[in-house]
C-alpha positions in Angstrom: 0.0 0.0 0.0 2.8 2.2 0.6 4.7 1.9 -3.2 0.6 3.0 -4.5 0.2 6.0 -2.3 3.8 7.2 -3.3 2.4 6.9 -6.7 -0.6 8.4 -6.3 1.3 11.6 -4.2 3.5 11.7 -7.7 0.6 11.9 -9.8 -0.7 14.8 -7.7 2.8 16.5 -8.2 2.3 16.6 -11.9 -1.4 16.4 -12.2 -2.7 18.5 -9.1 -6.7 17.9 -11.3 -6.9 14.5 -10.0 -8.8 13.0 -7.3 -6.9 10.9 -4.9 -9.9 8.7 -4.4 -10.5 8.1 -8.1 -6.6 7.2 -7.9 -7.4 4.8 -5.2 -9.3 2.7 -7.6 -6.7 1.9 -9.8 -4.0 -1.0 -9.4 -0.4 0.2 -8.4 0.7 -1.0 -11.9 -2.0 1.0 -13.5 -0.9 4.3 -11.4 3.0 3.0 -12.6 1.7 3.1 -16.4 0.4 6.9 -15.8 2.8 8.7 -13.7 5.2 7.1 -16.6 3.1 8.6 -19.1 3.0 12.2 -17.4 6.5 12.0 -16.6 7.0 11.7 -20.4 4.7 14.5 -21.6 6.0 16.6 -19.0 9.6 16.3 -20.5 8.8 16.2 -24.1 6.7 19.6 -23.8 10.0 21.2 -22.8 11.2 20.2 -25.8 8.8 20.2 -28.6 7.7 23.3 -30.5 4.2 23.6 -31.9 3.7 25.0 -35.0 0.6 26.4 -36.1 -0.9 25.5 -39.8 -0.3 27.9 -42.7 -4.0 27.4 -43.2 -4.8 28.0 -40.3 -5.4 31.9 -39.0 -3.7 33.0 -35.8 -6.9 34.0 -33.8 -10.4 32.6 -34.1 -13.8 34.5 -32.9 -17.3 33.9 -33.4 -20.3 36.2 -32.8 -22.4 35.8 -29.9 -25.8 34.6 -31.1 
């Protein structure tokens, strides 16, 4: 139990929107599988640039109705 709430205070580090009791409900190698995945994304968005579409304009605005 203590490996799965070091997990779950990990996943809080990097994703502060989740619920520690919907955390609960999911198997320590589950929690394993996502703090990998944040960890991942976390890293890669320091190094990837987005690049907006020539087609695409910079700023988008509707009417209101």
């Amino acid at each position: 139990m203590q490996e799965k709430n070091a997990l779950i205070a990990e996943i809080l580090e990097l994703n502060p929107s989740a619920e520690h009791g919907w955390l609960e409900m999911f198997a320590s190698e589950d929690l394993a599988h996502y703090l990998e995945h944040l960890q991942f994304a976390q890293e890669n968005a320091r190094n990837v640039r987005w690049t907006r579409r020539d087609d695409l304009a910079p700023i988008a605005m509707r009417e209101c109705a």
